[in-house]
VOBA-1610 file (N, C-alpha, C; in pm, whole numbers, padded with zeros to 5 digits, always signed):
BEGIN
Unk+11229+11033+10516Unk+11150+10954+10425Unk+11013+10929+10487Unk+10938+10856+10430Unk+10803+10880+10460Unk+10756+10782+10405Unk+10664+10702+10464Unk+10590+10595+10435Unk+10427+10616+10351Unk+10409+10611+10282Unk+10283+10651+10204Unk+10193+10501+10162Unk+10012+10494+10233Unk+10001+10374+10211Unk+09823+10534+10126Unk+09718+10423+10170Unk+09585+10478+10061Unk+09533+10626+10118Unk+09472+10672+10047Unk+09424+10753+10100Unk+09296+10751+10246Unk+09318+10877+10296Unk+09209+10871+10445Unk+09098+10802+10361Unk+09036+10893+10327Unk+08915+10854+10242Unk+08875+10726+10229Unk+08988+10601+10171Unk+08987+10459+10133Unk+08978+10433+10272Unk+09081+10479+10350Unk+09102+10383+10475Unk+08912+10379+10561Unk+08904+10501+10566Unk+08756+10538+10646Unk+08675+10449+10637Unk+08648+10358+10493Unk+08567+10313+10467Unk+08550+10155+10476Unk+08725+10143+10551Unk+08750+09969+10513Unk+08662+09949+10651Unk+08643+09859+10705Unk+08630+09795+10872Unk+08727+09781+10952Unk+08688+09777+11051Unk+08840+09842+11142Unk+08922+09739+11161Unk+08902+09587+11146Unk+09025+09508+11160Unk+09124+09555+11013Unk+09059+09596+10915Unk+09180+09613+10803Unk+09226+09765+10844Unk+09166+09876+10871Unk+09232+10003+10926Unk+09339+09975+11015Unk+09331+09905+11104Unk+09429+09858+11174Unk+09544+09778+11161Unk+09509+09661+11045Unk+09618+09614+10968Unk+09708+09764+10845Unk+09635+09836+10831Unk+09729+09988+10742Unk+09778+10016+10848Unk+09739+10107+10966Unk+09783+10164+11069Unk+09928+10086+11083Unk+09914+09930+11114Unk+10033+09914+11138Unk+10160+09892+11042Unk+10118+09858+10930Unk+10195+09892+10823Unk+10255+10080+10791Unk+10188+10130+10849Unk+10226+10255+10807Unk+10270+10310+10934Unk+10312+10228+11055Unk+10393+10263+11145Unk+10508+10237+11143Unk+10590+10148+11032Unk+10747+10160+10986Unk+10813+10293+10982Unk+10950+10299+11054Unk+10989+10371+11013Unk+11099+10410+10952Unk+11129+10408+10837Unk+11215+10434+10753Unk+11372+10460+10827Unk+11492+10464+10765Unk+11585+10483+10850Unk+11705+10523+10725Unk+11749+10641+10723Unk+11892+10632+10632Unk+12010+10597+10660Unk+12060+10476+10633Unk+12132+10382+10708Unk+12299+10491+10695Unk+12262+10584+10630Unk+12414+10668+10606Unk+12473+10697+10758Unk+12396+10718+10835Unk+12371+10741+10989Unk+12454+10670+11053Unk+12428+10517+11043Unk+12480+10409+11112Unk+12637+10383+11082Unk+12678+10397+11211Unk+12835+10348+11208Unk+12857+10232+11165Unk+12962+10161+11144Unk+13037+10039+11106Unk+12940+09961+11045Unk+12905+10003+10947Unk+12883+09936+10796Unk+12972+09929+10715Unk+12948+09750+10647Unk+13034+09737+10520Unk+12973+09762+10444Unk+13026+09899+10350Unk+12924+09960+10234Unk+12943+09861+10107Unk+13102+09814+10118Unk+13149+09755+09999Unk+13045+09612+10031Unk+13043+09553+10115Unk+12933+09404+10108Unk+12778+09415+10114Unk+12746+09572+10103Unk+12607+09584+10135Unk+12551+09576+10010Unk+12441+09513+10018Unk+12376+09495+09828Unk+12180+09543+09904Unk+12197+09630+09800Unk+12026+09689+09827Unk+12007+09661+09696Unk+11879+09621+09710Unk+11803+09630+09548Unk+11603+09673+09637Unk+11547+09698+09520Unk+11451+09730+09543Unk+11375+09588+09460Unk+11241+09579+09560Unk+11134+09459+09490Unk+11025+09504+09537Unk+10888+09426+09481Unk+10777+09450+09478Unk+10769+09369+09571Unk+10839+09250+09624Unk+10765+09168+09718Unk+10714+09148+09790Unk+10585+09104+09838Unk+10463+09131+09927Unk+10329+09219+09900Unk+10346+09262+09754Unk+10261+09365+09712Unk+10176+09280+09654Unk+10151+09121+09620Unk+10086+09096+09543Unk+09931+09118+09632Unk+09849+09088+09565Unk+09733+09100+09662Unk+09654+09218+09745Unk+09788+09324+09751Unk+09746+09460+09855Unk+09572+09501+09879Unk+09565+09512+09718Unk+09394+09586+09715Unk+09321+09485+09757Unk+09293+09345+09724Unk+09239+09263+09786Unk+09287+09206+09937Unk+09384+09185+09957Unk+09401+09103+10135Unk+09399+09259+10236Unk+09428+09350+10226Unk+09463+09447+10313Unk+09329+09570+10303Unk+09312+09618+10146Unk+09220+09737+10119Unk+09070+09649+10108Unk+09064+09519+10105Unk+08923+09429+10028Unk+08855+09444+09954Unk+08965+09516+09814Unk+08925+09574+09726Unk+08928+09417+09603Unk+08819+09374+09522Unk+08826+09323+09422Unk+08865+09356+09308
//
């Protein structure tokens, strides 16, 4: 899997304390938990959310 944040292009242009706030956001690294031994699959609950996205283009890109 693969983490996908803006394009080079966008990033180039922010100032480097926010390049550096992407950089580290886009140093997660994903993990397919199928891998991992002794999981309870039956108690595991994944859902997917937007949470933390509010704001992105403005607090992170300083996009208005």
């Amino acid at each position: 899997m693969n983490v996908y944040g803006p394009p080079q292009h966008v990033i180039d242009r922010l100032p480097r304390d926010r390049q550096e706030l992407i950089r580290k956001k886009l140093d997660l690294v994903p993990i397919n938990v199928r891998v991992l031994d002794n999981i309870d699959w039956v108690g595991l609950k994944v859902e997917r959310t937007s949470e933390g996205t509010n704001g992105y283009e403005q607090d992170v890109l300083g996009l208005a």
